[in-house]
C-alpha positions as CSV (number, residue, x, y, z in Angstrom):
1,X,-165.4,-94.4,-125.4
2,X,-165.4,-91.1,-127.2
3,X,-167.5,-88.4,-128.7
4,X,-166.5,-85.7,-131.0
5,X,-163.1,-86.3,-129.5
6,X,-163.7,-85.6,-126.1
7,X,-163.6,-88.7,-123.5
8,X,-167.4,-89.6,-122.2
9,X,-168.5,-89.3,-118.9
10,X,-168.1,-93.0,-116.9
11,X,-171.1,-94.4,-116.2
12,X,-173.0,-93.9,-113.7
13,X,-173.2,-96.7,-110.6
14,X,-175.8,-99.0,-110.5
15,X,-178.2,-99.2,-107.7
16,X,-180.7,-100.6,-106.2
17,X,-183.9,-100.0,-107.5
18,X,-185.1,-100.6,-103.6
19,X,-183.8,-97.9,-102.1
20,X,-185.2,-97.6,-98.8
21,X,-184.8,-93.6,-99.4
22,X,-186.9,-94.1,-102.1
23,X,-189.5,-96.2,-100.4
24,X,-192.6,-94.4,-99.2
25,X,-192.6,-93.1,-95.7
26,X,-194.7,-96.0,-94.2
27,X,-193.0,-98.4,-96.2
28,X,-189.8,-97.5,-94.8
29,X,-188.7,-100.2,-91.6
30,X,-188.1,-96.8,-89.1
31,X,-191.0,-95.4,-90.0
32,X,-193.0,-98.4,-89.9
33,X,-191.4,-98.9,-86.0
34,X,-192.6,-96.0,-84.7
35,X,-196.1,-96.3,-86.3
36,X,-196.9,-100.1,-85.7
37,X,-194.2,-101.4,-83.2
38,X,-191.6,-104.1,-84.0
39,X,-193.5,-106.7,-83.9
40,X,-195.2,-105.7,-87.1
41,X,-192.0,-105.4,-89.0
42,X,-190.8,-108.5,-91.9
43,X,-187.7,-110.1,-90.6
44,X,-185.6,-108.8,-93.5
45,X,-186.6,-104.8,-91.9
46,X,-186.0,-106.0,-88.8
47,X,-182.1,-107.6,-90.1
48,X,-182.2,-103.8,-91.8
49,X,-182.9,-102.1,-89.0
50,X,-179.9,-103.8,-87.4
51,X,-177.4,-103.6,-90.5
52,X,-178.3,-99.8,-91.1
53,X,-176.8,-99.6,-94.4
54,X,-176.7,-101.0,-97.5
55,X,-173.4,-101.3,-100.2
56,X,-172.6,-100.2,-103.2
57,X,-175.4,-101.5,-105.1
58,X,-177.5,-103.2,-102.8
59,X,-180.0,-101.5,-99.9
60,X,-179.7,-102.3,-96.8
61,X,-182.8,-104.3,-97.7
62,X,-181.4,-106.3,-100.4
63,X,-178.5,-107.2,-98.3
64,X,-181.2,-108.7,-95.5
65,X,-183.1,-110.9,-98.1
66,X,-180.1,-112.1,-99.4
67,X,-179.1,-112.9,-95.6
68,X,-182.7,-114.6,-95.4
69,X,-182.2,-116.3,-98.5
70,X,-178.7,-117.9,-97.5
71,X,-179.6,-118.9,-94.8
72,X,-183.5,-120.2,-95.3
73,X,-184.4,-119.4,-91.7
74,X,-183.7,-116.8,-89.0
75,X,-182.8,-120.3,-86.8
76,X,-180.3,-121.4,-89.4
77,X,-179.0,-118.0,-89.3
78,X,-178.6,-118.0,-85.6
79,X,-176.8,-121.1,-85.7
80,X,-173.9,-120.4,-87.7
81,X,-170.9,-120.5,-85.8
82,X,-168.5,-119.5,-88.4
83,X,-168.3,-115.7,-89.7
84,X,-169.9,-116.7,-92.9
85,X,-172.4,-113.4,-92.8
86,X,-169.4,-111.7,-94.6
87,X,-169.9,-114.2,-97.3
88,X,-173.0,-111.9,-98.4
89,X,-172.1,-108.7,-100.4
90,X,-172.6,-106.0,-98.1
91,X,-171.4,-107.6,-94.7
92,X,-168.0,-106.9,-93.3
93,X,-166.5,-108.2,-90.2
94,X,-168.2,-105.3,-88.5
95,X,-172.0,-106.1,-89.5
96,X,-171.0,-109.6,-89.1
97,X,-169.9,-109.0,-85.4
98,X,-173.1,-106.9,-85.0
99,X,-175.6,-109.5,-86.2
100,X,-173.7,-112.3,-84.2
101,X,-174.2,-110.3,-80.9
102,X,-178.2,-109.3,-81.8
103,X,-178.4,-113.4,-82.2
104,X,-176.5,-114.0,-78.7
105,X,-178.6,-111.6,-77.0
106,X,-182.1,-113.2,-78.2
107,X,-180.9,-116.7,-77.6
108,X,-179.5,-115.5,-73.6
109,X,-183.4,-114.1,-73.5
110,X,-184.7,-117.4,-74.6
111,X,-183.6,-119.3,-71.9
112,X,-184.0,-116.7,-69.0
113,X,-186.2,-117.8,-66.9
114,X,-189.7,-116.0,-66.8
115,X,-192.4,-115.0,-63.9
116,X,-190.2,-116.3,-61.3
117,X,-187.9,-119.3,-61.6
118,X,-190.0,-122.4,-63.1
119,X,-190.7,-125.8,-62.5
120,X,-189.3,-128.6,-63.9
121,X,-190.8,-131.6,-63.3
122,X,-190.9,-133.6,-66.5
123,X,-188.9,-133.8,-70.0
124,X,-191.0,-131.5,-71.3
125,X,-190.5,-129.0,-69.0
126,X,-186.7,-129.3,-69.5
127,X,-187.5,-128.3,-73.3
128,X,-189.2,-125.3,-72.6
129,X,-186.7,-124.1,-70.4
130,X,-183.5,-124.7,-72.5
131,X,-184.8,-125.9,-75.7
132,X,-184.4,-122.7,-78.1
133,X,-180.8,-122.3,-76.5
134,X,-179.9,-125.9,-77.2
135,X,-180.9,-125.2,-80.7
136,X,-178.9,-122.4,-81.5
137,X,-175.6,-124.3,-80.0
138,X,-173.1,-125.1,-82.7
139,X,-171.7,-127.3,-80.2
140,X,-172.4,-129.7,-77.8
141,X,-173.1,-128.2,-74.0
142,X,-173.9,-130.1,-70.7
143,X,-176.3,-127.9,-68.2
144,X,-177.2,-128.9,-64.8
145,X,-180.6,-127.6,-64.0
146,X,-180.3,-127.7,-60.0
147,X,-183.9,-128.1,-58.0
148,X,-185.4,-127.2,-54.6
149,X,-187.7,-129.3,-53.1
150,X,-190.7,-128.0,-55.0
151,X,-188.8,-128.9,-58.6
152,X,-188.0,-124.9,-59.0
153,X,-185.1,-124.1,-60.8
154,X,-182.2,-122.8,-57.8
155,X,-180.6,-120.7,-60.5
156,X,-180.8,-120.6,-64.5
157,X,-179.5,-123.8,-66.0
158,X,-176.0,-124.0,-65.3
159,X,-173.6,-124.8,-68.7
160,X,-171.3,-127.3,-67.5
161,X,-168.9,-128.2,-70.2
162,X,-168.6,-127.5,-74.0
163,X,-167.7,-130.5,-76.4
164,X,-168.8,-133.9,-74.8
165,X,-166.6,-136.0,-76.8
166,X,-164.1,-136.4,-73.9
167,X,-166.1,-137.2,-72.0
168,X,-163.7,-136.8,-69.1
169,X,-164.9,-132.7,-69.6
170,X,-168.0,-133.7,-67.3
171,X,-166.3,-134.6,-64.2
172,X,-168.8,-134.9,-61.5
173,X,-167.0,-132.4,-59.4
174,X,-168.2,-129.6,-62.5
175,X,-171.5,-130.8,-62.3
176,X,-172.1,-130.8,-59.0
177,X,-169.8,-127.1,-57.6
178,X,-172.9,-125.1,-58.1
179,X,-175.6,-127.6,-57.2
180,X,-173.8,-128.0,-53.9
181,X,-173.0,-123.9,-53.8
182,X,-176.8,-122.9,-54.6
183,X,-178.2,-125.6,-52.0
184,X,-180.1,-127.8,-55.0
185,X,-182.3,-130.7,-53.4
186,X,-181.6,-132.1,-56.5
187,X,-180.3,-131.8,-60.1
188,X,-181.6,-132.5,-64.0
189,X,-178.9,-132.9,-66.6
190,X,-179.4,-131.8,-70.2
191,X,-177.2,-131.9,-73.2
192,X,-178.2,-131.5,-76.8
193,X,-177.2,-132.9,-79.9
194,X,-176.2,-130.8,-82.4
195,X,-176.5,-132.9,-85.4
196,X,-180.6,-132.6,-84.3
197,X,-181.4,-136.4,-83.6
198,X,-181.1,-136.6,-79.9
199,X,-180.8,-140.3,-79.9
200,X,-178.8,-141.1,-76.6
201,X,-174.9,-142.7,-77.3
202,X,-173.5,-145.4,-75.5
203,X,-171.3,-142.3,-74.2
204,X,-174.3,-140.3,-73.1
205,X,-175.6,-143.6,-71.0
206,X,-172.4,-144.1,-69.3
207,X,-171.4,-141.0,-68.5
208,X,-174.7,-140.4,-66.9
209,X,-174.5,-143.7,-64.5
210,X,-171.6,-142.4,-63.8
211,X,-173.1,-138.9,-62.4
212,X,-176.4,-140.4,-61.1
213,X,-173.6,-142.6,-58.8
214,X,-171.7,-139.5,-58.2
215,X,-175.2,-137.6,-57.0
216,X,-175.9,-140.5,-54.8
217,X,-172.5,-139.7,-53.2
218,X,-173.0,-136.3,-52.6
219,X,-176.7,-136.7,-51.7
220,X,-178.3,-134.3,-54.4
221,X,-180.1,-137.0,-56.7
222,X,-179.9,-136.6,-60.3
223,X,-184.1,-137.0,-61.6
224,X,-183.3,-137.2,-65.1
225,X,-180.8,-136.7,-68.2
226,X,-182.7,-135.1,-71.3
227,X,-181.2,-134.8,-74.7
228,X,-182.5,-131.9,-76.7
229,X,-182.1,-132.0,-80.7
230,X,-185.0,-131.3,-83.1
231,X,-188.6,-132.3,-83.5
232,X,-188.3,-133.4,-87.2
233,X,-185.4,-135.7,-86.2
234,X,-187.7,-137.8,-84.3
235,X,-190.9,-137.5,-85.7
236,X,-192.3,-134.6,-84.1
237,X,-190.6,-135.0,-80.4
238,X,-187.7,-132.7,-80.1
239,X,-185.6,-134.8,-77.1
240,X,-185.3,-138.2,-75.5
241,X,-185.5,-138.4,-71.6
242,X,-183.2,-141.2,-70.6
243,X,-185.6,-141.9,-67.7
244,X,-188.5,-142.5,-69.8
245,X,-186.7,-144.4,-72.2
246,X,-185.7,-146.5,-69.6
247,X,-181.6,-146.3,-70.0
248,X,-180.5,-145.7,-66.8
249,X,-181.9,-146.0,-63.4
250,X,-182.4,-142.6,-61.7
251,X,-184.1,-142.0,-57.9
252,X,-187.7,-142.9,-58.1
């Protein structure tokens, strides 16, 4: 466009009326770190925090709600296997690689055993040991929680195999190397489902016959095989214990 014959300037880019240079100091996630502590930050200024920059267009702000928004929860988020982060404007592979690592390292935290190593002596215990981490698994993953004598964990949970659907993966010589190698009295098996209804498969029951015959064998007993998926899956119980449910008969 022209004026008095003289080519206008372009226009000017567009931004984001959230700029978190234009935020007030204590609204600003940084700021608000060092004043209040993490904990007190939104999840979108923590993903900010993280990102560190917005795009053309977009704060770094902006480009964590729409992260949020895409993905409905920070669960869902962590859960994504692909590199679909790059999918949202402002996200290239190297953010993308950057978020996927933060996830990793809050999901290896999760299952770390805490003020000492601890018992596990029921299903439910099983759940809060490897429950968030069984979540956050695109695929599925057999562990082997090996005991002592007292039901403490030898060692964390142990991950097996990845991708039970040959089931040939979980020979009883994986399953049992480290059990044997850490001295376990005895061992719990876990595997979870990622499709979130932890419903056990004919597979799951014969292959765990098949390693509770394999403990017997080797003479570390095998208490249990839990199957972790999701509490809304099963109306408010997030795993089956194939012991309870009767399936299979372990040692008593």
């Amino acid at each position: 466009m022209e004026k008095n014959g003289a080519a206008a300037y372009p226009e000017p880019p567009q931004v984001s009326p959230l700029r978190v240079c234009d935020l007030p100091a204590e609204a600003r996630p940084r700021e608000k770190m060092d004043r209040k502590g993490a904990a007190a930050l939104t999840n979108e200024e923590l993903l900010a925090l993280l990102l560190g920059s917005g795009t053309h267009g977009a704060s770094v702000l902006d480009v964590a709600r729409a992260l949020i928004k895409k993905y409905g929860s920070l669960t869902a988020l962590a859960e994504d296997a692909t590199p679909a982060f790059k999918e949202v404007r402002g996200i290239g592979p190297a953010k993308s690689k950057l978020l996927k690592a933060a996830l990793e390292l809050a999901r290896r935290m999760s299952a770390e055993p805490r003020d000492g190593q601890p018992v596990v002596r029921t299903p439910e215990d099983v759940e809060r040991v490897l429950g968030a981490e069984a979540r956050g698994r695109a695929q599925e993953v057999l562990w082997m929680l090996p005991l002592d004598v007292k039901y403490r964990l030898k060692r964390p949970p142990v991950a097996v195999t990845l991708g039970l659907a040959d089931a040939s993966l979980a020979h009883p010589r994986e399953v049992f190397r480290e059990a044997v190698a850490c001295g376990a009295s005895a061992v719990v098996l876990a595997h979870n489902h990622p499709s979130g209804d932890p419903a056990p498969s004919a597979e799951d029951i014969r292959l765990t016959r098949e390693l509770v015959a394999a403990g017997k064998v080797v003479g570390i007993p095998v208490l249990d095989h839990v199957i972790l998926g999701r509490a809304e899956a099963v109306g408010g119980r997030s795993y089956v214990s194939l012991r309870e449910a009767g399936l299979v008969e372990f040692k008593t």
